[in-house]
N, C-alpha and C positions, 0 to 999 in steps of 0.2 A: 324832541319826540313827543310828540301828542300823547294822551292816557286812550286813545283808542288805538293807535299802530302800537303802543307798549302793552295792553290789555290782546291785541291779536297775535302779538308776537311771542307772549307768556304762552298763549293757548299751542303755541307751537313746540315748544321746550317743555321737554320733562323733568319733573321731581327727581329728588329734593332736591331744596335751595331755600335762599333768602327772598321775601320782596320787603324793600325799603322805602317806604312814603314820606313825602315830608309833610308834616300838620303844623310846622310854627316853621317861619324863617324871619332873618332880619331884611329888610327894604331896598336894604343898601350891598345886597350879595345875590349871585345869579340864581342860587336854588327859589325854588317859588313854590308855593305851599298848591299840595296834592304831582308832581313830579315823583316819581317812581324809579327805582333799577329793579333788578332781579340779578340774584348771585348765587354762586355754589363755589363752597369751601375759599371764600373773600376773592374773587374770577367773576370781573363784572362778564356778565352774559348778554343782559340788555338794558335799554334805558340808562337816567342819570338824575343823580338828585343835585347836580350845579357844577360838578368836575372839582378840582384844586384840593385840597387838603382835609376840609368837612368828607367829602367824597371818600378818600383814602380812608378814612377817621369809621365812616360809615359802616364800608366793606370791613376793616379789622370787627370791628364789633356784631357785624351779621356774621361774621365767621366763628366767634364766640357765642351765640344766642343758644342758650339751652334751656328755655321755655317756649312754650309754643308762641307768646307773642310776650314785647316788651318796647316800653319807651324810652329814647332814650337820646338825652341832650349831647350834642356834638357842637365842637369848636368854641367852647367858652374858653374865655381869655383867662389867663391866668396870671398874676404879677409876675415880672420878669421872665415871662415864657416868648423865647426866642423864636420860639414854633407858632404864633400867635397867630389867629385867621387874617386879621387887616382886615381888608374891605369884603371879605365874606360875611362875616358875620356869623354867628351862632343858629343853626338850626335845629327843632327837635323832629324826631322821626319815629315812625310805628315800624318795628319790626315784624315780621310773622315770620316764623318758621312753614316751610311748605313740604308735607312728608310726601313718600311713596302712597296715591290715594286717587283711585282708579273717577270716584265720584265728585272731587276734586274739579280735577283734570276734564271732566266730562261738560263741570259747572264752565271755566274758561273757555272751551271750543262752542260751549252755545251760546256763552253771552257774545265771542267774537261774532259768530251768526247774526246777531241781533244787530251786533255796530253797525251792518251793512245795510238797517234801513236807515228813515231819514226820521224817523221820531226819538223825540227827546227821549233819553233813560237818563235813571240815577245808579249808581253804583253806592251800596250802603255796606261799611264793613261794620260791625259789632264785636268790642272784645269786654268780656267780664271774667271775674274771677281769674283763674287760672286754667281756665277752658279756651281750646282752640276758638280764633273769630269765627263770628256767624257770615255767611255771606248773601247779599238779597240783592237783585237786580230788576227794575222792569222803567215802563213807562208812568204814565202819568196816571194811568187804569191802575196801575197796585204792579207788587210786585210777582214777576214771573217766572225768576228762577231765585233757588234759591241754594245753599249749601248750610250744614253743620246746623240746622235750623233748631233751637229749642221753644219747644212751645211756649212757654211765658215772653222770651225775645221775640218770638214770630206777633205773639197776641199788641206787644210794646210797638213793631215797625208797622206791621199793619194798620193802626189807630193812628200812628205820626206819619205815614207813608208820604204823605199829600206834603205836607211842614218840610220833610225833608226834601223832596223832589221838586220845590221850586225855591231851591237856595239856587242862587247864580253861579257860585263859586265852591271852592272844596273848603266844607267847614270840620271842624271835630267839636263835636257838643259831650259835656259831662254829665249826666244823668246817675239819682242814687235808686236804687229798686231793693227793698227790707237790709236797707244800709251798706250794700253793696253797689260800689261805681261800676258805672257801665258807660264806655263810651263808645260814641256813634260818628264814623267817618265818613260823609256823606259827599260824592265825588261826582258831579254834573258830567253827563257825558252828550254826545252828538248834538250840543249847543252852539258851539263854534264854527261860525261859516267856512264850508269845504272850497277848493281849489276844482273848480271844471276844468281840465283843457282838453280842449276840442284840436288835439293834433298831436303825435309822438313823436316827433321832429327832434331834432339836435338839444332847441332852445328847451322843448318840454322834458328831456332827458337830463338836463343842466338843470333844470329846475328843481327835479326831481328830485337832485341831491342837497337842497336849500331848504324847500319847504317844510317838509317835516320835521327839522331840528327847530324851525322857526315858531314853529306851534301853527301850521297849518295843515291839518286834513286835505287829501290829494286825491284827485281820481283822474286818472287818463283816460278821453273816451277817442279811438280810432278805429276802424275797422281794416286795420292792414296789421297783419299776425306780425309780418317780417318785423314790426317795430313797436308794437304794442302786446310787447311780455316779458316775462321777468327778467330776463336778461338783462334786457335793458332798462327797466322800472324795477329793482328788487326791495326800494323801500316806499311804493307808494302804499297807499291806506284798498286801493282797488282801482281794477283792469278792466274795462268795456270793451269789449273789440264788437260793438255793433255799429250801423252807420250813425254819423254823426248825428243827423235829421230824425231817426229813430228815438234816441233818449230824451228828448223835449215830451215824445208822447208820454213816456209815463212817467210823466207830473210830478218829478222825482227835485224840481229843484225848488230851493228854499229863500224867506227874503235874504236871508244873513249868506248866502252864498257869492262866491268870484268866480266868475265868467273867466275867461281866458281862451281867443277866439283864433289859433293860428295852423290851418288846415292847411293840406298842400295847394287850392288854388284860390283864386280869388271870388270864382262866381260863388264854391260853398263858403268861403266867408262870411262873401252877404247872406247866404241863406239863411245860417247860423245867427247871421247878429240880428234878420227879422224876428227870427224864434226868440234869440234872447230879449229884446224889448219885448216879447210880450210873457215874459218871465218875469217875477218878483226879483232876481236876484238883485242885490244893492250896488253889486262891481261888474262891471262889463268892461273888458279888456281886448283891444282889435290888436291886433300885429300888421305893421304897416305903415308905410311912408305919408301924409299930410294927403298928398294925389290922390293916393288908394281913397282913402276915407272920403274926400271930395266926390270920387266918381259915387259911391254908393247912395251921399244922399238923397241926391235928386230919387233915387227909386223908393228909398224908406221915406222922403215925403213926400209921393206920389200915394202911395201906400200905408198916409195917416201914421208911421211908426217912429217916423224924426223924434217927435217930443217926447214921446213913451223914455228914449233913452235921454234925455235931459236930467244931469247929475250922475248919471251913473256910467256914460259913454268915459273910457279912459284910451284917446287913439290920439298918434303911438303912443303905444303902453311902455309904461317903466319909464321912469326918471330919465331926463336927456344929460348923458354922461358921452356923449361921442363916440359911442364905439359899435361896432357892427357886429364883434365876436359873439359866438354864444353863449359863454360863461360870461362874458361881462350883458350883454344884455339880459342875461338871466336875472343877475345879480341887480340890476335896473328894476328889472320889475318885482323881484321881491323886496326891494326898498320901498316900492311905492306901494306893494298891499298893505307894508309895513303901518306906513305912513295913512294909509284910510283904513286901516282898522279896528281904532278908537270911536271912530263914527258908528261904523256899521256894526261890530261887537263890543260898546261899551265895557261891559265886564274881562273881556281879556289885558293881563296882568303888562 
């Protein structure tokens, strides 16, 4: 699950409960530092900080938290301990308590608001003392929401706003303020290039249920209701039901973004793949047999746009596994975003 469909879906759920972060893990275990749950009375709700046994270890302990926040080391080995993590490894995590708190609750449903443009934010948690965390959100401009705010912490992120907002990764830095630690969990968000698919088909519904556990941000854009809605997408990141050819106007897409081009025919196919050559995205993904692709180019090199997609054209898309199904071609082509995602977002873990 991404930290923005886990941060949209917090804003959904009401108080109280637990949210658990991870800020240290080992390399060699599935949890990955800044991955989140959210729990009430040890009943994971949402998200995951790696599943297996740390996980379990997590939730007893968010179930026991009776201060408003605390840290706190899970799955250290211990001699002769039969229960031992193995290949998990030991991870540490922020607990926060999250009370009945109407202003809260109000901070999550705007910052979800916000996940839905395409600019970078930071999500910055602060806990000192034995005072609930502070919480600050914005862009690159400063921050623009905020929660629990005290004014000497507000004056502290204010000054470092900028320091924090271009870490790549979710860091926890330690800070002393009149011999008082204070630390700062600073959580990159809308940096990770989103999943377009230009079609709610079978394949984009199988998809649907890959991507986000994969760490990819998802947006389905179709304009036929009967298949582009919750029903049938109930964990994408967001729902476009305009026409296809529409959303290229507003200028909405990014270099670090995945094309995914599989409409119901073929002429808007092409349409779509001339729009997208002349988009920055780094992945462009056609659906379609070697012929299809064939017939198109002669018109995108009539029309200067062949080379625009050189590097970036992936047709057929997804790894050639032989199969025609739509769970298994699904599963094809989320191997192969897999698989060029190191190029195109270097920093993803």
């Amino acid at each position: 699950m991404t930290p923005e469909f886990f941060l949209k879906t917090l804003a959904s759920l009401d108080p109280p409960g637990v949210i658990a972060t991870v800020v240290e893990a080992a390399r060699r275990g599935p949890a990955r530092v800044g991955a989140s749950l959210y729990c009430r009375a040890g009943l994971l709700l949402t998200g995951t900080v790696g599943g297996g046994l740390n996980e379990k270890q997590v939730l007893e302990a968010a179930s026991d938290l009776q201060k408003p926040f605390e840290f706190v080391d899970i799955g250290e080995e211990e001699e002769g301990d039969s229960q031992s993590t193995g290949c998990s490894g030991p991870i540490k995590v922020l607990l926060e308590k999250i009370d009945r708190d109407d202003s809260l609750q109000k901070f999550w449903q705007e910052l979800a608001i916000e996940l839905d443009t395409i600019e970078p934010m930071t999500l910055l948690k602060v806990v000192a003392g034995n005072n609930p965390p502070c919480y600050f959100a914005g862009t690159a401009q400063g921050p623009a929401l905020h929660h629990y705010s005290k004014s000497h912490i507000a004056a502290i992120v204010e000054k470092q706003w900028l320091s924090f907002f271009t870490l790549a990764e979710t860091v926890l830095e330690k800070q002393t303020l009149s011999d008082q630690p204070i630390h700062f969990l600073s959580q990159p968000l809308n940096r990770v290039g989103r999943v377009l698919i230009f079609g709610a088909g079978h394949i984009a519904q199988e998809l649907s249920r890959l991507l986000p556990r994969l760490g990819f941000p998802l947006i389905i854009i179709d304009p036929r209701p009967e298949l582009c809605n919750q029903v049938n997408f109930p964990e994408v990141d967001l729902l476009v039901d305009t026409s296809y050819l529409d959303y290229f106007s507003t200028g909405r897409i990014r270099e670090n973004d995945y094309l995914i081009i599989m409409s119901p025919d073929h002429g808007t196919d092409r349409t779509i793949l001339e729009l997208a050559a002349l988009s920055g995205a780094g992945y462009i993904g056609l659906l379609g047999s070697r012929a299809k692709l064939a017939s198109f180019e002669a018109t995108l090199q009539e029309k200067g746009l062949w080379d625009e997609l050189s590097g970036r054209l992936h047709s057929p898309i997804g790894l050639d596994i032989g199969s025609k199904a739509p769970a298994e071609v699904a599963i094809s082509i989320a191997a192969e975003l897999i698989s060029v995602r190191p190029k195109i977002h270097p920093h993803t873990p």
